[in-house]
Structures are given as C-alpha cells and as structure tokens.
C-alpha positions as CSV (number, residue, x, y, z in Angstrom):
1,X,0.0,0.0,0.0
2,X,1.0,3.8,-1.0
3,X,1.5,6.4,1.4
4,X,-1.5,8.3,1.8
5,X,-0.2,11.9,0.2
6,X,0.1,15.6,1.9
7,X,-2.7,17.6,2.8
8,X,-0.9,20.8,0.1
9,X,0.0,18.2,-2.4
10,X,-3.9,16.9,-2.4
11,X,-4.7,20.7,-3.2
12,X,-2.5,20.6,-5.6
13,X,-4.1,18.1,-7.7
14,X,-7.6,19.0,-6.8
15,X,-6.5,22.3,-8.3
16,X,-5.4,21.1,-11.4
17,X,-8.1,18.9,-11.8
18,X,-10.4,21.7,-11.4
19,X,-8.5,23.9,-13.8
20,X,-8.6,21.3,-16.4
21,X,-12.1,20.7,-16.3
22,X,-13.1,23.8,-16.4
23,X,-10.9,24.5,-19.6
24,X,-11.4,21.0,-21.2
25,X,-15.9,22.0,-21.1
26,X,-16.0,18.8,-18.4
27,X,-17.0,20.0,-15.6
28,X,-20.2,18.6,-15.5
29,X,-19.6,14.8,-16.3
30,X,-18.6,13.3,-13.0
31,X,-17.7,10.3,-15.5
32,X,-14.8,12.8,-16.9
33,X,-13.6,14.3,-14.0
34,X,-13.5,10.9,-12.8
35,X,-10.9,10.0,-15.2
36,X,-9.4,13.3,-15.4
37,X,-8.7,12.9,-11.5
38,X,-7.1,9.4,-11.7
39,X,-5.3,10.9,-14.9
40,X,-3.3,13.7,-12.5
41,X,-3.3,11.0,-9.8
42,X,-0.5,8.7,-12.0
43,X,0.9,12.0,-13.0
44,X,2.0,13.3,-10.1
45,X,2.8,9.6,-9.0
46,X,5.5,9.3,-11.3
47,X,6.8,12.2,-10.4
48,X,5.5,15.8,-12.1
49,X,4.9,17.2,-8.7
50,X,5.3,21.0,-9.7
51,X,1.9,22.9,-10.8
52,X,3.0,24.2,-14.3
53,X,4.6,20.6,-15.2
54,X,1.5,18.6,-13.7
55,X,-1.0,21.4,-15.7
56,X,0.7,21.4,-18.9
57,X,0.9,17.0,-19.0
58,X,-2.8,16.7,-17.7
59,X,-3.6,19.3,-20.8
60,X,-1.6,17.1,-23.1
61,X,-3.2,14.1,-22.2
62,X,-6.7,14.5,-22.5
C-alpha cells in the first residue's frame, strides 16, 4: 500500500483537476472528472509534482 499523500499536495491536484475541467468544457460529467482525477493522480505519482509541469501533461493528455 501507497502512502496516503500531503494535505498541500492533495490541493495541488484537486486544483489542477479543477482547472482542467473547467478549460477542457468537463466539468459537469462526474464520468470525466472521474478519469481526469485518476489521470493527474498517475501523473504526479510518477513524479510531475510541480503545478506548471503537472497542468501542462494533464492538458496534453486528454
């Protein structure tokens, strides 16, 4: 089992998330966000733990 992550770097991605939803027209399919969310999870699990990096890949991915 993973080590449950911070308390800022959970902001972190639920800001990102947010951001990218809101950009990508998503907001409203809990389906999407869904993915989108477990999208920036594996992200920042492999390492993209700075905003602009972990915005710019989650962009690029979807």
């Amino acid at each position: 089992m993973t080590a449950p992550i911070s308390r800022d770097d959970a902001r972190l991605c639920a800001s990102v998330v947010k951001e990218v939803a809101r950009a990508k027209g998503i907001a409203n399919d809990p389906s999407a966000v869904g993915r989108l969310t477990v999208e920036i999870a594996r992200l920042f699990n492999r390492g993209l733990r700075e905003r602009e990096e972990l915005l710019k890949a989650a962009m690029d991915a979807l």
